[in-house]
N, C-alpha and C positions, 0 to 999 in steps of 0.2 A: 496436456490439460490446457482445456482455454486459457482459465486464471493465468496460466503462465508465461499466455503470450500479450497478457494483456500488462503486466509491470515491466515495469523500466528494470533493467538489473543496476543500473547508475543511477538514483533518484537527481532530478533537479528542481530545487526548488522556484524557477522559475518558471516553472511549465502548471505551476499552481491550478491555473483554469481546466489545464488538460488532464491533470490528476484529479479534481471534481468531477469530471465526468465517466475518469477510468475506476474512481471511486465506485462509484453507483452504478456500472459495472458490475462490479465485482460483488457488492452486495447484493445485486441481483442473482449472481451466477450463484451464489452460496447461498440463498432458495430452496433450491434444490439439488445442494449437496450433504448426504447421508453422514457419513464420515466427520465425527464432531473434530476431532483432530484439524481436518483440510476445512475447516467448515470457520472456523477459530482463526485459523490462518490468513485466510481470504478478509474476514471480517478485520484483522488489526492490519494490513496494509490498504484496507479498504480506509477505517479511519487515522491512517498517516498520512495518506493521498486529501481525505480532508483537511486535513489540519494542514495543509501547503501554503493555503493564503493566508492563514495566520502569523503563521511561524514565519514568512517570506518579505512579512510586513515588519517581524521585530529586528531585533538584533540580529550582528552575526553568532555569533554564539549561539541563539536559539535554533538559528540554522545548520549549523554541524550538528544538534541534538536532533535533532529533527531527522537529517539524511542519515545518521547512524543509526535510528529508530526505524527508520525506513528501511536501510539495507537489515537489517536483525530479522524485521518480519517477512524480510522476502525471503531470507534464505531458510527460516524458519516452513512458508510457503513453498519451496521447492523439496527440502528434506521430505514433509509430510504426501507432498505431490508425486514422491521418486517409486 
């Protein structure tokens, strides 16, 4: 499935800029995805890839919440993708 080649399976939060745009991506590609399941999926790593230059900008702390939030929805987005 696209979606899936379009996440990082390693989130970095340094790559902020380039997760806004794999973001909106991915909310695009979930459009026109039937499947509320993959549909769910796509959208909450969609807005984790947002939330990069927020979270990249605070603490470290909010950053380990953040890449573990990140990896959750991708494997979440693989399981429902399998």
């Amino acid at each position: 499935m696209k979606a899936l080649r379009i996440v990082d399976l390693v989130p970095d939060p340094k790559k902020a800029e380039d997760y806004e745009k794999k973001g909106k991506e991915l909310r695009d590609l979930a459009k026109d995805v039937r499947d509320r399941e993959v549909k769910k999926a796509m959208r909450q790593v969609a807005h984790q890839y947002g939330m990069a230059r927020v979270e990249a900008a605070r603490d470290f702390g909010r950053v380990a919440v953040w890449v573990k939030g990140t990896v959750t929805n991708i494997k979440t987005l693989k399981k429902v993708c399998a």
